[in-house]
GUVO-278283 format. One line per field, with one value per residue (C-alpha): z, x negated, y; residue in one letter. Coordinates in Angstrom, 1 decimal, m for minus. Layout:
! GUVO-278283
c3	(Z | ...)
c1	(X | ...)
c2	(Y | ...)
r	(A | ...)
***
This chain:
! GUVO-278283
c3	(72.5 | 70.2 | 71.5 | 72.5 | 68.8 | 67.1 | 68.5 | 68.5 | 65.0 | 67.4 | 69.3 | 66.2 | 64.7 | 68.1 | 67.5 | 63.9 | 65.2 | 68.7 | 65.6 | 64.7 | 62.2 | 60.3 | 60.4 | 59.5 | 56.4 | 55.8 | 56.5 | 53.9 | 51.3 | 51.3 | 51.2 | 48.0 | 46.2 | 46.6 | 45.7 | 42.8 | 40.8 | 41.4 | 37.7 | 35.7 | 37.8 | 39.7 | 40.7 | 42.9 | 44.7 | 45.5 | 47.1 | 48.9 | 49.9 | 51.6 | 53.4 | 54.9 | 56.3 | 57.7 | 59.0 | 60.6 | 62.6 | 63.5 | 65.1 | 66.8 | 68.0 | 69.1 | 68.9 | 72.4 | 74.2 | 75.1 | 71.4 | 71.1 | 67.9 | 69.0 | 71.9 | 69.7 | 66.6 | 69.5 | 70.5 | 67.3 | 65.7 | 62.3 | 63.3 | 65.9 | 63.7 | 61.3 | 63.7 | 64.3 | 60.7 | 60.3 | 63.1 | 61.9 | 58.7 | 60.3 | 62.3 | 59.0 | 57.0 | 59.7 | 59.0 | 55.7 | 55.6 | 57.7 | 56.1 | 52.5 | 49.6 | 48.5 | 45.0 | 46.5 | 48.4 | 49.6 | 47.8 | 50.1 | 47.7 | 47.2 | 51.3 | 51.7 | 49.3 | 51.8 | 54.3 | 51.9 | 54.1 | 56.6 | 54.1 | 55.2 | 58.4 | 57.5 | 55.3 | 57.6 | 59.7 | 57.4 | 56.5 | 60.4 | 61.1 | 58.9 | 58.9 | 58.3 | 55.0 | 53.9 | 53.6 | 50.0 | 48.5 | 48.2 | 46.3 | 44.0 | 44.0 | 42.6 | 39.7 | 39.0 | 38.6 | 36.4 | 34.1 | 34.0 | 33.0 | 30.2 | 29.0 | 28.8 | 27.5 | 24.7 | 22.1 | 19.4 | 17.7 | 21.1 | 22.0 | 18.6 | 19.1 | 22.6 | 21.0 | 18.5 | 21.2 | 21.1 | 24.4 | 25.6 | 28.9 | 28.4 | 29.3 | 32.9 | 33.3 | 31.8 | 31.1 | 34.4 | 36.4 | 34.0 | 34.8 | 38.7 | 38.2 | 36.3 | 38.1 | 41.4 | 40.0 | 38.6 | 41.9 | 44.1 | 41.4 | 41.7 | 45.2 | 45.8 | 42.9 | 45.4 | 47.6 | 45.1 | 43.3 | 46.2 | 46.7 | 43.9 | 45.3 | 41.7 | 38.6 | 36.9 | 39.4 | 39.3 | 35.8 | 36.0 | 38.9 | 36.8 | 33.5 | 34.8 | 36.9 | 33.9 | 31.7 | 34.4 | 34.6 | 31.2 | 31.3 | 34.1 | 32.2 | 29.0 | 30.7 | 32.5 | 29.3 | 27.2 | 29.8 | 29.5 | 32.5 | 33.4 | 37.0 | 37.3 | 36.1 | 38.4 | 41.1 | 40.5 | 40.1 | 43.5 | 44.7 | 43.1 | 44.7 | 48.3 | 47.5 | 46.5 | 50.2 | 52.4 | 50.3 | 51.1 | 54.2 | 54.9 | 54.2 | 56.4 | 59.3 | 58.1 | 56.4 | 53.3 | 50.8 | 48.3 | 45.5 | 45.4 | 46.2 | 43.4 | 41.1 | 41.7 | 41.1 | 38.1 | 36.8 | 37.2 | 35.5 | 32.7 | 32.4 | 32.8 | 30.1 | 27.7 | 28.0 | 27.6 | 24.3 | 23.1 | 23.6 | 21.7 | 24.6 | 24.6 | 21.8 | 23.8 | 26.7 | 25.3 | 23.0 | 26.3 | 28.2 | 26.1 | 25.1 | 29.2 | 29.3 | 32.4 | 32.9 | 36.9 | 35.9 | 35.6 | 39.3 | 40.7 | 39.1 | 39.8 | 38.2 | 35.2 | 33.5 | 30.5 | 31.6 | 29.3 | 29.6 | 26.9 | 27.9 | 30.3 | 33.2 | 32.2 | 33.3 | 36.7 | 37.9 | 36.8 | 38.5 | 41.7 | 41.9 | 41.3 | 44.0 | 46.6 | 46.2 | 47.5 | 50.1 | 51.9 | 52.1 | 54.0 | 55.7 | 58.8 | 57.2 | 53.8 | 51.0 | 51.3 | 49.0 | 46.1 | 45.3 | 43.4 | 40.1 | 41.1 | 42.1 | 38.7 | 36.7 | 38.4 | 37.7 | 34.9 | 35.3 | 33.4 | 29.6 | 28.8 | 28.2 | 31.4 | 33.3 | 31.8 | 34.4 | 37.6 | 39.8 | 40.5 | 39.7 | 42.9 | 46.0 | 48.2 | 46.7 | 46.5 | 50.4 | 51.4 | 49.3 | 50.5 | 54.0 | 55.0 | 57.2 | 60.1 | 57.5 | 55.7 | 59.0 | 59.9 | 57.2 | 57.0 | 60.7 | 59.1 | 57.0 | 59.4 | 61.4 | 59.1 | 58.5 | 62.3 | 62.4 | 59.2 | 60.8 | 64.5 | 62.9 | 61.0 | 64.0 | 66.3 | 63.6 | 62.8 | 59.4 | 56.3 | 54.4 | 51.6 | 52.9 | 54.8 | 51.5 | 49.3 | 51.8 | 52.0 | 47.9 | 47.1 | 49.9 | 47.6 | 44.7 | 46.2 | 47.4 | 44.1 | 41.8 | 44.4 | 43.3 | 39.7 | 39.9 | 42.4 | 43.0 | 46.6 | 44.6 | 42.2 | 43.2 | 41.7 | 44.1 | 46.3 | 45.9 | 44.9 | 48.6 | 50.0 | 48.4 | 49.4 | 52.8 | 53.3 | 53.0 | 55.0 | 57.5 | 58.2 | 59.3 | 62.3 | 63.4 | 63.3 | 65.6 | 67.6 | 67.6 | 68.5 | 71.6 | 73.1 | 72.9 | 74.9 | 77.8 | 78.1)
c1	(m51.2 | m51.6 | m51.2 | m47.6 | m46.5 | m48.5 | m47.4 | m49.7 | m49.4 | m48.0 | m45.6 | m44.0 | m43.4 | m42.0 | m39.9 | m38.9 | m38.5 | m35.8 | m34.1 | m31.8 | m29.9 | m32.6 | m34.7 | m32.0 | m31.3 | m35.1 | m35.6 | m32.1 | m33.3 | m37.0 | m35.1 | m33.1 | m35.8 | m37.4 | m34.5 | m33.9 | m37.4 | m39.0 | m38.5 | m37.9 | m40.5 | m43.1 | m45.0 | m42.0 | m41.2 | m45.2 | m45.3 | m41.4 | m42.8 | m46.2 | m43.6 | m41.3 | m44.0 | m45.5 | m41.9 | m41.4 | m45.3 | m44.2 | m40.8 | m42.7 | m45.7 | m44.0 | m40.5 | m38.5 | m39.0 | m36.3 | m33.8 | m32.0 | m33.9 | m37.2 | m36.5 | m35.0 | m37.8 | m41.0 | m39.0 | m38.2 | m39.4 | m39.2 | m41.9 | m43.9 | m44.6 | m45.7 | m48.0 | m49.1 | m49.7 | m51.9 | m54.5 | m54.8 | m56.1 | m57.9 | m59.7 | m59.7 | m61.2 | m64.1 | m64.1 | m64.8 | m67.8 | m69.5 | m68.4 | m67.4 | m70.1 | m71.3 | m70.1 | m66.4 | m65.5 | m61.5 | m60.0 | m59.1 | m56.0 | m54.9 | m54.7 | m52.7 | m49.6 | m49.0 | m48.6 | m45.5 | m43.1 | m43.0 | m40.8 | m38.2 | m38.1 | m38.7 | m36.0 | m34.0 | m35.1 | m33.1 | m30.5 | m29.6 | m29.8 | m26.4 | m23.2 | m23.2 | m20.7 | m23.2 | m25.3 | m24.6 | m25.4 | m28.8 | m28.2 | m26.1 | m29.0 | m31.2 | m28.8 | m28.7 | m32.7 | m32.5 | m29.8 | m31.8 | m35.2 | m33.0 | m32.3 | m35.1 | m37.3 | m34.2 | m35.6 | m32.7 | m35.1 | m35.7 | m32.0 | m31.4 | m34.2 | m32.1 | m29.0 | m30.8 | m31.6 | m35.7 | m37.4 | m38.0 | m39.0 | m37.9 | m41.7 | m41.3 | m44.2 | m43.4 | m39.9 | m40.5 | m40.2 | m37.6 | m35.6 | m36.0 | m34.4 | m31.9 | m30.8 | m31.2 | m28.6 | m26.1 | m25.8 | m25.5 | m22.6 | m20.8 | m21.2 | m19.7 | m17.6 | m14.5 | m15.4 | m15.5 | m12.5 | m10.5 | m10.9 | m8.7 | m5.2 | m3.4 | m3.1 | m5.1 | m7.5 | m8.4 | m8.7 | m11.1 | m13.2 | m13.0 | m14.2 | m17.4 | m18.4 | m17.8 | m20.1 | m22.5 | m21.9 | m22.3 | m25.4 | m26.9 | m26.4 | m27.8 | m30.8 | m31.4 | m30.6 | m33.2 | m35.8 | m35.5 | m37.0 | m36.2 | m37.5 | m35.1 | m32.4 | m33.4 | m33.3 | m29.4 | m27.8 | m29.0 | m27.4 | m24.5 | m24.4 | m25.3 | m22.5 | m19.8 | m20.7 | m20.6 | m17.5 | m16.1 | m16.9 | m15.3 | m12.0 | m11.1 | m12.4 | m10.0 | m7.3 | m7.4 | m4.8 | m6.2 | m4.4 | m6.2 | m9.3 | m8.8 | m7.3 | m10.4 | m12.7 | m11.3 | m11.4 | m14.9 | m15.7 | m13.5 | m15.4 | m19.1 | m18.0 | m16.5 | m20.0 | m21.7 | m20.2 | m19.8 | m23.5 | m24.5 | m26.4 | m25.9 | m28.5 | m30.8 | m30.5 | m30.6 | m34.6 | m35.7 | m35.2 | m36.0 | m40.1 | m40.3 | m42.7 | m43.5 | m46.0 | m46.1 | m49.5 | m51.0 | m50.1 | m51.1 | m54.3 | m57.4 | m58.6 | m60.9 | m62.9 | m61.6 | m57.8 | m56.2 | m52.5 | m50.8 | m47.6 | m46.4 | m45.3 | m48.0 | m50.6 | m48.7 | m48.9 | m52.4 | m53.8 | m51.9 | m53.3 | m56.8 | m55.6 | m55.2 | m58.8 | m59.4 | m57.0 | m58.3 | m62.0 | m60.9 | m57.3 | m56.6 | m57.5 | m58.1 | m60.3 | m58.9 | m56.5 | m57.7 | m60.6 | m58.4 | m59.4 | m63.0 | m62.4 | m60.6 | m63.2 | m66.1 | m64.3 | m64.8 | m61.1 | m59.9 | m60.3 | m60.2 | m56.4 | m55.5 | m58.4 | m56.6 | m54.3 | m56.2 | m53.2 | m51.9 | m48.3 | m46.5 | m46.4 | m46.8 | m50.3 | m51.3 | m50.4 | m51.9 | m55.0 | m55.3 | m54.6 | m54.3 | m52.0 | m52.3 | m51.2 | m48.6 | m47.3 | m46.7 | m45.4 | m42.5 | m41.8 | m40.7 | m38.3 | m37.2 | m36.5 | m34.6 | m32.7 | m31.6 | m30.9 | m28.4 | m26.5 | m26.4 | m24.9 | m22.2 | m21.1 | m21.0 | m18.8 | m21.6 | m22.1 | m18.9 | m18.4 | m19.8 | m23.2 | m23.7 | m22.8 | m24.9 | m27.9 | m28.3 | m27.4 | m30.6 | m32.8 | m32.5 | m32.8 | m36.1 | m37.4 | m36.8 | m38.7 | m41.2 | m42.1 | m42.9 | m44.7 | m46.8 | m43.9 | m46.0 | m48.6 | m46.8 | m45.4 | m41.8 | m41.6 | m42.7 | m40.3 | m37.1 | m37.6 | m37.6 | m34.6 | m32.6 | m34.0 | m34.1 | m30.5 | m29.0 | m31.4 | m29.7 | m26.5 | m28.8 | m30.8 | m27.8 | m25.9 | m29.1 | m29.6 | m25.2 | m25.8 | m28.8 | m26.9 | m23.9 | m26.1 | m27.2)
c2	(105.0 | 102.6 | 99.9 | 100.8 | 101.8 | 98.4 | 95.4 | 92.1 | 89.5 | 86.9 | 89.6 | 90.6 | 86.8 | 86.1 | 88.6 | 87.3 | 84.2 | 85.3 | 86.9 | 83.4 | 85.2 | 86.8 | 83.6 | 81.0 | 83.0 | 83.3 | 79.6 | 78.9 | 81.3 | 79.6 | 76.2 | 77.3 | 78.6 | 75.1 | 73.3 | 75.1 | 76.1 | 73.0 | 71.9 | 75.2 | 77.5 | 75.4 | 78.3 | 80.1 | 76.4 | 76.2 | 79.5 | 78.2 | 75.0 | 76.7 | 79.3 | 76.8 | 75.0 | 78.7 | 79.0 | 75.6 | 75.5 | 79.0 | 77.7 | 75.5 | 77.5 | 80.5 | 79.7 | 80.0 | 77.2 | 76.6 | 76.7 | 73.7 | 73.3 | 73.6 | 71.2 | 68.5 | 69.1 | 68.1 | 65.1 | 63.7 | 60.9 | 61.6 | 65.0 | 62.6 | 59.8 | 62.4 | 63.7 | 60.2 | 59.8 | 63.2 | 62.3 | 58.9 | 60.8 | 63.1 | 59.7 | 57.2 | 60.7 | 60.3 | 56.4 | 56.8 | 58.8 | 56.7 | 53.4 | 53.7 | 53.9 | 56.7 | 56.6 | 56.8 | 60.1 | 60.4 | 63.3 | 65.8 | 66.6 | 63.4 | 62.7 | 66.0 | 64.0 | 61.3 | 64.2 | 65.5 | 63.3 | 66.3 | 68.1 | 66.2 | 67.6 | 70.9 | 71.3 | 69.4 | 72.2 | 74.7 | 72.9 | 72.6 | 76.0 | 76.8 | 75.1 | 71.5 | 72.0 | 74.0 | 70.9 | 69.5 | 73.5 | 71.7 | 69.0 | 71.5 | 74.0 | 70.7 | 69.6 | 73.7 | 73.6 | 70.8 | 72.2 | 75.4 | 73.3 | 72.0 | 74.6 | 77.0 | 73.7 | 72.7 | 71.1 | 69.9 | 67.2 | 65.6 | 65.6 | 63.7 | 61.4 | 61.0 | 60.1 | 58.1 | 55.7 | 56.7 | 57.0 | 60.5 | 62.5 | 66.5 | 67.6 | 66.3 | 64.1 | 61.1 | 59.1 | 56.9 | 60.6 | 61.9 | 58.7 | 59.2 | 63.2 | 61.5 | 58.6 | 60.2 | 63.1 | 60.3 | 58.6 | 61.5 | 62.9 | 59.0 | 59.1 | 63.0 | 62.7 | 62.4 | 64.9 | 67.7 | 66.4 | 66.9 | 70.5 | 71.1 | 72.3 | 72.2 | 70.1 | 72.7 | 73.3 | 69.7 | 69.7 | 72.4 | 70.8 | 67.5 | 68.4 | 70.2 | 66.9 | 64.8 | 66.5 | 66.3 | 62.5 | 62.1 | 64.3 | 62.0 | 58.8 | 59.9 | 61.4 | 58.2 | 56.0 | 58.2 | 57.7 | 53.9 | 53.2 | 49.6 | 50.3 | 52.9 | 50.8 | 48.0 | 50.5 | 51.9 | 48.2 | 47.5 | 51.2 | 50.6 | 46.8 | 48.6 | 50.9 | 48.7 | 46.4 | 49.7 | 50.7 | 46.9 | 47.0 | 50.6 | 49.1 | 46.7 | 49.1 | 51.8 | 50.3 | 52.9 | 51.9 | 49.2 | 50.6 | 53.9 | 52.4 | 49.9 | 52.6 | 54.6 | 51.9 | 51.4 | 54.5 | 55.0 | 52.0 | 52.8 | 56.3 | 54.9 | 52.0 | 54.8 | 56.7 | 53.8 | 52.8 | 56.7 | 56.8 | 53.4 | 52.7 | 48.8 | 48.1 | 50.8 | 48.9 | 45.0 | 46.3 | 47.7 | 44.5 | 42.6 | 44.4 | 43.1 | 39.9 | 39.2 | 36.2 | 35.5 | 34.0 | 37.2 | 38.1 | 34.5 | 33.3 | 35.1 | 38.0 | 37.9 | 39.7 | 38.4 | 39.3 | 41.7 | 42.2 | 43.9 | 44.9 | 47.0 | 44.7 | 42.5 | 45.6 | 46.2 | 42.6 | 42.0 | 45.3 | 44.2 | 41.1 | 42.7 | 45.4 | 42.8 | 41.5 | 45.3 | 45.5 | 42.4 | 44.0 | 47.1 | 45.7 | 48.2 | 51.9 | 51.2 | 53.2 | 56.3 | 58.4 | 59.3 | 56.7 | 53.9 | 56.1 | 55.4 | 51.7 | 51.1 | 52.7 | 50.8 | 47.2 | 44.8 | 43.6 | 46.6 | 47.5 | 51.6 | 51.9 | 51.3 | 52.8 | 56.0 | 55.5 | 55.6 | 54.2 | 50.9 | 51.8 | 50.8 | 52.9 | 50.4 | 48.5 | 52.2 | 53.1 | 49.7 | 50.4 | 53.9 | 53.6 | 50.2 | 47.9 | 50.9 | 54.2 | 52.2 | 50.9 | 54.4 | 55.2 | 52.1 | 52.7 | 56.5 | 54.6 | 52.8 | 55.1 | 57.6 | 54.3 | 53.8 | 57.3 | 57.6 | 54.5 | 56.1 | 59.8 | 57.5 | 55.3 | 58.5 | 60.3 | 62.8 | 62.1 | 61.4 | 58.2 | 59.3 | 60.5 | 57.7 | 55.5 | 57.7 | 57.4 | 53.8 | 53.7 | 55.6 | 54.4 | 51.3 | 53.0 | 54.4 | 51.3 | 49.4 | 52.0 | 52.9 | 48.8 | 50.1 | 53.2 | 55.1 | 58.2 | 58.8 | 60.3 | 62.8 | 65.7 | 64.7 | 61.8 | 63.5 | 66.7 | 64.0 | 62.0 | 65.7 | 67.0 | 64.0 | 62.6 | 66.2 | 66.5 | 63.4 | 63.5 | 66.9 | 65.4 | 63.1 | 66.5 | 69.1 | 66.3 | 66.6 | 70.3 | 70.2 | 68.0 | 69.9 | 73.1 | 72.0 | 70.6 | 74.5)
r	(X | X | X | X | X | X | X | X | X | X | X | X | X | X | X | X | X | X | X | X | X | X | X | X | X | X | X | X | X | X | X | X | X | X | X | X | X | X | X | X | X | X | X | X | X | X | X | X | X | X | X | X | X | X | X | X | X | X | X | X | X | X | X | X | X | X | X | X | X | X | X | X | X | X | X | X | X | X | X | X | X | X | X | X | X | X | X | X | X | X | X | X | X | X | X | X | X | X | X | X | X | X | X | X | X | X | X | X | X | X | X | X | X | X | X | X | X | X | X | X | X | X | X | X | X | X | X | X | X | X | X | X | X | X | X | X | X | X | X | X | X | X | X | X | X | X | X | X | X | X | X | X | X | X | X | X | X | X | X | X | X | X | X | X | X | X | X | X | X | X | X | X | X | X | X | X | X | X | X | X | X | X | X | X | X | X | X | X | X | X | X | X | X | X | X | X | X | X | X | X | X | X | X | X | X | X | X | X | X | X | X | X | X | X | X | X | X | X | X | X | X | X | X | X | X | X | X | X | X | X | X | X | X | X | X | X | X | X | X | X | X | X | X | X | X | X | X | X | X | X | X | X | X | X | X | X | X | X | X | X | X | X | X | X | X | X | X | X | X | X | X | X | X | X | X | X | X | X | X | X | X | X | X | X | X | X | X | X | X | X | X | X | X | X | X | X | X | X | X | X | X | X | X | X | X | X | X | X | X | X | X | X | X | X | X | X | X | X | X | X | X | X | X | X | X | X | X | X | X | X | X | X | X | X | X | X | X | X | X | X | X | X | X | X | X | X | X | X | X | X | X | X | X | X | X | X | X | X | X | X | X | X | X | X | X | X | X | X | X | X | X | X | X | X | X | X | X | X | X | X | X | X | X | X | X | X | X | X | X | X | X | X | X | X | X | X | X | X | X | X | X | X | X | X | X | X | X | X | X | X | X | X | X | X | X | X | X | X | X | X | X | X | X | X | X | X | X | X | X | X | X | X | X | X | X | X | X | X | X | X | X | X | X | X | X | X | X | X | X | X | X | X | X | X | X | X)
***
């Protein structure tokens, strides 16, 4: 009797899952609530980011088998060379106890951030289930958590100090993450700028749409000025030099009028120099240059013991070239994740100040030291791949202009600041490369998902 009125755990999510309304709008809702409290309620995105990934092993354990999305999620390579990646930790975990020292021990934790690549996928995943124009409510929902962290951490004396052209971070980490949340939200407003300008249908209505998106601008480029973070800087001259090539290259394929292009160009430089010179950022910018020292000798002559770089760049080169010395010994699968703070500790190379740090400052020395030529080979071949994918969804008309521009603009933004500082490791990298893979790999998988459902 029972049995008939209880059905079975696995029965009953089965039945969750056959249900593709009721688990799209669970899967969107959980993607939302990521997207949004991140920043202003870390707590409710932890609990969001441990239920989409419930949701999207669920999907694939019990899902039907025969869903156009579970069919295309087994078979692609993004999810496989994730898979790859997690029983190459599970093997190199097994490597290390029997061959590293006994005064270094992998950090379980730390292993489980290089696994936070999968959250592209999953909320991929989401994403795919709706709409496709439903697509950029993420990146809205993001810029919405930030402007809510804002403002429920204001501080006026901060703000001031801001304006005053002093160096501050808002409480998120430290200025090089607050600079990443800032200049990741400044391109993706350039870049879809356009697009939400054009939905106005009067004078008026664009007027309304345009004075909302320019305080948002101007938000984004004081955030990022304030966070002086040459690195990030660095990182959106090369995106802005990616974008202008696509851009160029766009119109000669489609013969858009040069006028408007030109006119638009224009007028975005005009507003980003009028900013700039509201905001007396050019003596902000011209002392943070010029405090950078670099001395290539620190990266090319041996390490000493008597070393003792002072500045900042100074510190990165000179723990890199120490870093390299560790990376030879163990080439293939590395130390593990999580031992670098050890390793630093333990050497003579370092003085106490920067063995405060406990990371080397650049994602890929720390990838290469963690998991060596075999994990950071999986890993590129993921970027890679999300590259090849992003290119194929453009050329097959899957994906707009300025997605496609946007993506390749902030895959070099990512790969220039990812030179500067370990973002891998920390949760807002980590949370930043999902938001935004996350959303333009959607366009590739939803094409996918599109495909597989018409050959049923």
């Amino acid at each position: 009797m029972i049995k008939t009125l209880v059905k079975p755990v696995p029965s009953q999510l089965s039945s969750f899952l056959s249900d593709h309304k009721v688990y799209a709008r669970t899967y969107a809702l959980l993607v939302a609530l990521y997207g949004f409290s991140f920043l202003p309620f870390l707590r409710v995105a932890q609990i969001s980011e441990s239920l989409l990934v419930l949701l999207f092993l669920g999907l694939l354990a019990l899902g039907n088998r025969h869903s156009p999305i579970r069919q295309v999620l087994v078979r692609d390579p993004v999810f496989r060379i994730m898979l790859l990646f997690t029983v190459f930790l599970a093997g190199a975990r097994a490597w290390y106890a029997l061959s590293l020292p006994v005064d270094l021990e992998p950090n379980t934790r730390d292993m489980r951030y290089y696994l936070k690549p999968f959250m592209v996928i999953i909320l991929a995943t989401g994403l795919a289930l709706q709409p496709i124009n439903r697509a950029w409510q993420l990146l809205l929902i993001g810029w919405a958590g930030l402007l809510v962290y804002l403002g429920l951490n204001f501080d006026a004396h901060e703000w001031q100090r801001a304006l005053a052209g002093r160096r501050v971070d808002f409480g998120i980490h430290n200025a090089q993450h607050t600079g990443l949340f800032f200049g990741s939200s400044l391109l993706a407003l350039i870049c879809f700028a356009p697009r939400f300008l054009m939905r106005a249908r009067s004078p008026v209505g664009f007027a309304l749409l345009a004075l909302p998106l320019l305080a948002s601008i101007t938000l984004a480029f004081e955030g990022t000025l304030a966070a002086q973070t040459r690195a990030v800087w660095l990182g959106l001259v090369a995106s802005i030099v990616i974008l202008v090539i696509l851009l160029a290259s766009q119109v000669r394929k489609r013969h858009w009028n040069p006028k408007v292009l030109l006119g638009s160009a224009v007028g975005l430089v005009i507003v980003l120099t009028a900013i700039f010179v509201a905001l007396h950022s050019l003596k902000t910018v011209e002392h943070r240059v010029n405090a950078s020292e670099i001395n290539l000798e620190d990266f090319l002559a041996p390490p000493s013991e008597h070393g003792n770089p002072k500045t900042s760049s100074g510190v990165r080169l000179y723990s890199w070239r120490v870093a390299l010395g560790w990376i030879s010994e163990r080439p293939l699968a590395g130390w593990g994740a999580g031992t670098v703070d050890d390793k630093i500790d333990q050497s003579n190379f370092f003085d106490r100040w920067f063995k405060g740090f406990g990371h080397l400052h650049n994602s890929y020395f720390e990838t290469l030291y963690a998991h060596g030529l075999i994990g950071t080979g999986l890993l590129c071949a993921l970027i890679v791949w999300i590259g090849i994918a992003t290119w194929r969804c453009f050329r097959t008309g899957n994906m707009p202009l300025d997605v496609f521009v946007f993506a390749f603009s902030y895959f070099g933004f990512w790969l220039v600041i990812n030179m500067f500082e370990s973002y891998i490791i920390y949760s807002t990298g980590q949370y930043m490369n999902a938001l935004i893979v996350g959303f333009i790999y959607t366009f590739y998988l939803s094409s996918r998902v599109t495909e597989k459902a018409h050959e049923h």
